[in-house]
C-alpha positions as CSV (number, residue, x, y, z in Angstrom):
1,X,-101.6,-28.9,105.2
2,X,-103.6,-32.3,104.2
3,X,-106.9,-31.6,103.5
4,X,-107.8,-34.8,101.3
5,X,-105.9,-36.6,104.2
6,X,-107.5,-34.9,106.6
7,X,-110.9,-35.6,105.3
8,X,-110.0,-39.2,105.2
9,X,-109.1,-39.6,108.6
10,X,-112.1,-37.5,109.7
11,X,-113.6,-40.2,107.9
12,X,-112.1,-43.3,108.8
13,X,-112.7,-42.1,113.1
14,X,-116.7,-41.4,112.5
15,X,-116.9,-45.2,111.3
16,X,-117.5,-47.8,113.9
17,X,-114.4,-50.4,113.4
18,X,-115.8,-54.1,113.1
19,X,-115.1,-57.2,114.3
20,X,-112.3,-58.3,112.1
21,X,-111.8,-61.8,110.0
22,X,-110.9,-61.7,113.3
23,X,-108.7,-63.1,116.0
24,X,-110.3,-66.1,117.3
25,X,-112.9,-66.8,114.2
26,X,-110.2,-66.7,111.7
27,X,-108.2,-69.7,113.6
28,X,-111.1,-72.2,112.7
29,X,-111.7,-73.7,109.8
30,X,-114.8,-73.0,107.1
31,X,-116.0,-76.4,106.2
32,X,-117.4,-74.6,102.6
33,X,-114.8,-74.2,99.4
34,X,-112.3,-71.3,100.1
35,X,-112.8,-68.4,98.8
36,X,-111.9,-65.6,96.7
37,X,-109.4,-63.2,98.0
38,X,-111.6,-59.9,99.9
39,X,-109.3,-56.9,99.3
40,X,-107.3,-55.5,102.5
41,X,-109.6,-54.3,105.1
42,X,-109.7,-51.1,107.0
43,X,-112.3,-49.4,109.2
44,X,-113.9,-47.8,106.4
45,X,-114.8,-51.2,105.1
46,X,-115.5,-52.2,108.5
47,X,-118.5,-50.0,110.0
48,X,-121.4,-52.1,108.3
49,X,-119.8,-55.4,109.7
50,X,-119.0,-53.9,113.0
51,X,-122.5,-52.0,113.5
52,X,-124.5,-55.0,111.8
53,X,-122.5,-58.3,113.0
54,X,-123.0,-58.4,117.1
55,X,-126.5,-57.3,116.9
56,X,-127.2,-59.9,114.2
57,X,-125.5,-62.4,116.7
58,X,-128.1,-60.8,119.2
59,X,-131.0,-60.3,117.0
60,X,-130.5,-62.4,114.1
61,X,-132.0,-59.1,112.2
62,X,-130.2,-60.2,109.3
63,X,-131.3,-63.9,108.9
64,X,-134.8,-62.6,109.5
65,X,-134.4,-60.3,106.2
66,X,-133.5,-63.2,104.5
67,X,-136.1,-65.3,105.2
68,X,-134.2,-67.5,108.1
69,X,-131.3,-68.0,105.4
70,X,-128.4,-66.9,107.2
71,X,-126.0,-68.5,104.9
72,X,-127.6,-65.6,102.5
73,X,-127.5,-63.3,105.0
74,X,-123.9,-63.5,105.8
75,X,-123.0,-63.7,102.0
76,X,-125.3,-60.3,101.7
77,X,-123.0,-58.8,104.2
78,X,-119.7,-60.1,102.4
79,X,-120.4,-58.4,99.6
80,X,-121.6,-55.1,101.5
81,X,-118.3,-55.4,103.2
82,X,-116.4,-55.9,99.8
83,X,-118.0,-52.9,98.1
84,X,-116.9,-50.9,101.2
85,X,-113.1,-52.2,100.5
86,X,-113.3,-51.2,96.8
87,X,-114.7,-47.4,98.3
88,X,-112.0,-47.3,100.3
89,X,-109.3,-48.3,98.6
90,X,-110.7,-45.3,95.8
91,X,-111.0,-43.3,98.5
92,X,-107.5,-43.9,100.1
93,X,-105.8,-43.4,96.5
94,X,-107.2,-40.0,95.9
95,X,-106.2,-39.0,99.3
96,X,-103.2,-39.8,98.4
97,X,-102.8,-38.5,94.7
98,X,-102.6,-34.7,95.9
99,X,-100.5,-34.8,98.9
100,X,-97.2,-33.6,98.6
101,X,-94.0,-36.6,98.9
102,X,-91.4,-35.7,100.8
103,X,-88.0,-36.5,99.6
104,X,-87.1,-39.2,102.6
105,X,-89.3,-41.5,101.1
106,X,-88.3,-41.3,97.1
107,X,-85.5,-43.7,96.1
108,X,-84.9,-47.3,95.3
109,X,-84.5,-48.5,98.6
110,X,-87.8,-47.2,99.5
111,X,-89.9,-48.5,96.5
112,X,-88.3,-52.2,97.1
113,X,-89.9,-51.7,100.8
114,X,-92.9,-50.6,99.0
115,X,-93.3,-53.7,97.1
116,X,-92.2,-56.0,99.7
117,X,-94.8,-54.8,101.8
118,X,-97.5,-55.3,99.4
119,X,-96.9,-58.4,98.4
120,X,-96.7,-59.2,102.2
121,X,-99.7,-57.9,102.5
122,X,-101.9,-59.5,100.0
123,X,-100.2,-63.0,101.1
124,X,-101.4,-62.4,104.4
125,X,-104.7,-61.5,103.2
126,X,-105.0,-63.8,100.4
127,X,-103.7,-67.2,102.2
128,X,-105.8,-66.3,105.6
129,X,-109.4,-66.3,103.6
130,X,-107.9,-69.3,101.5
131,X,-108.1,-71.1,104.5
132,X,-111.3,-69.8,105.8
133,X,-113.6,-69.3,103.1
134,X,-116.0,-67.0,102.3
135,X,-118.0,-67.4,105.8
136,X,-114.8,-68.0,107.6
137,X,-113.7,-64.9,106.7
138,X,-116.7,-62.5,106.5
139,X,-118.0,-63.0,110.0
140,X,-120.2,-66.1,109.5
141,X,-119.8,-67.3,113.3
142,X,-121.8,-64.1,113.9
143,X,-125.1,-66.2,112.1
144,X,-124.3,-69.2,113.6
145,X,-122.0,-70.5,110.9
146,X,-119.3,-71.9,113.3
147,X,-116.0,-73.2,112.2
148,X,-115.1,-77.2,113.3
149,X,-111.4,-77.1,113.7
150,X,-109.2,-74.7,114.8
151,X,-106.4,-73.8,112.2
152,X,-102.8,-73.8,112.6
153,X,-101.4,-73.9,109.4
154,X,-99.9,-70.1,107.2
155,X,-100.4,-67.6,108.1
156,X,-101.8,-68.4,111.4
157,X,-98.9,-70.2,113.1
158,X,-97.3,-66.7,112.1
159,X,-99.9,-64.3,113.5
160,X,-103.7,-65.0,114.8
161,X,-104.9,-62.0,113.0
162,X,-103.2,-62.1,109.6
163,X,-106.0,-59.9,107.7
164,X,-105.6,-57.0,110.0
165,X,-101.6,-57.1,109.8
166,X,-101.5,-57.5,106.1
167,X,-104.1,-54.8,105.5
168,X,-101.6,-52.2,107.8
169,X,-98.6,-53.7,105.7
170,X,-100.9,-53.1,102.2
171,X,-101.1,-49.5,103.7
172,X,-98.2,-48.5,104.7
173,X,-97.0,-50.3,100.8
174,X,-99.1,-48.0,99.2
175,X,-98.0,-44.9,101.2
176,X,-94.4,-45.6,100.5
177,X,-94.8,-46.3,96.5
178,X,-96.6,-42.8,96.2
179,X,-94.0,-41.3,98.8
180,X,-96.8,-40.0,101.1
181,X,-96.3,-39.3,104.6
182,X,-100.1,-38.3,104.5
183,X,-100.5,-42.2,104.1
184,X,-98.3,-42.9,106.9
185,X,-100.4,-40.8,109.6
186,X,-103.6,-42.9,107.6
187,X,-101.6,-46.4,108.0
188,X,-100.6,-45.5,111.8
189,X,-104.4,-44.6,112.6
190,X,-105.7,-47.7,111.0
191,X,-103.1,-49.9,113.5
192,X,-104.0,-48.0,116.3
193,X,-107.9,-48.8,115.3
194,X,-107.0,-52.6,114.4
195,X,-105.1,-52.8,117.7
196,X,-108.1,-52.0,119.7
197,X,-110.6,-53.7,118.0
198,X,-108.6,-57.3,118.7
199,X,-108.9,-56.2,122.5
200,X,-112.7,-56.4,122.3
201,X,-112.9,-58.8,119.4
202,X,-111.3,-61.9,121.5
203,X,-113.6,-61.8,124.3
204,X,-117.0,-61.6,122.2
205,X,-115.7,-64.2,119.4
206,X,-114.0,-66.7,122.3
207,X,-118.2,-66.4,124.2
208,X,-119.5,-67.7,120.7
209,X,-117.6,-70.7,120.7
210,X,-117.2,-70.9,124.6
211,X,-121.2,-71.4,124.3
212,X,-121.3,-73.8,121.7
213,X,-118.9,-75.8,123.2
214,X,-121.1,-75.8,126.8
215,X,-123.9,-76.5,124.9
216,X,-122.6,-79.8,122.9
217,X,-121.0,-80.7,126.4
218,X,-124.8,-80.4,128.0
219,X,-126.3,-82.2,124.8
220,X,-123.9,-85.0,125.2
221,X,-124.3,-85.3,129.0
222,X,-128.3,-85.7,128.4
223,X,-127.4,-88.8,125.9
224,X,-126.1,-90.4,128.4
């Protein structure tokens, strides 16, 4: 009854989800000059950063193929993951374009829902990699680019995974203002997916810094 839809989701499910901008990374603070605003992620811009990022972390495969510049490295992979987000969000509007609306969601009332979701969205989005940066954001603690200080200020006193709820809110916006419920069944799938992928993504991220901090205790203990 879908088939761009379809093809979509078919899609979205054969790419590996990513670590996000990501539960416990996104609370610390990049140290660097914020950063422009990455547009909404999903798991179609997500598979490089989810395949690449924890065997980088392991392998440092990355940083090697940069000559031992990781802060290269990890920019490399922002902009991999930002060309991804422009794919998908083409991708996601022609899905879209030929599905057929359904009467339920034409009106008003629906379009104001529309646009408050979306702008929402894109606050979420824009004020969490304000306060991270470009290596806060785009999974620079996965180099060895750690943050200092955890943040508590918008959006994360709100939520601890702003980019991931803004990007489902930027979704579901879009899938309202075209009157799609084809882009409902895509915004549910990309909760579910976001959903899991904070289950796994707190343990891993929490180790990085759980290390660091063990080793700075260590280093300080041999000062002494």
């Amino acid at each position: 009854m879908f088939p761009r839809s379809c093809q979509l989701i078919v899609f979205l499910l054969n790419a590996n989800h990513c670590p996000s901008q990501h539960c416990c990374p996104e609370r610390f603070v990049d140290p660097s000059p914020a950063a422009p605003e990455p547009r909404p992620s999903s798991p179609i811009s997500r598979s490089t950063s989810n395949t690449r990022s924890p065997t980088e972390y392991r392998t440092k495969f990355l940083t090697r193929l940069f000559g031992g510049n990781r802060q290269a490295a990890c920019y490399a992979l922002a902009a991999t993951i930002f060309g991804l987000g422009l794919l998908r969000d083409f991708l996601y509007e022609r899905a879209l374009r030929d599905q057929p609306s359904h009467p339920a969601l034409e009106g008003p009332l629906v379009n104001y829902a529309a646009y408050g979701l979306l702008a929402l969205g894109n606050i979420l989005v824009i004020s969490s990699t304000w306060q991270l940066g470009i290596t806060g954001t785009f999974l620079g603690d996965y180099f060895g680019i750690l943050m200092d200080n955890i943040v508590t200020g918008f959006p994360f006193n709100i939520t601890n995974a702003p980019m991931y709820y803004g990007s489902t809110m930027s979704f579901l916006g879009t899938a309202l203002l075209y009157g799609k419920p084809a882009g409902i069944l895509i915004t549910l799938h990309v909760l579910v997916v976001y959903l899991i992928a904070i289950q796994f993504e707190n343990p891993f991220t929490a180790g990085i810094y759980a290390k660091r901090d063990k080793e700075r205790a260590q280093a300080g203990k041999k000062q002494l």
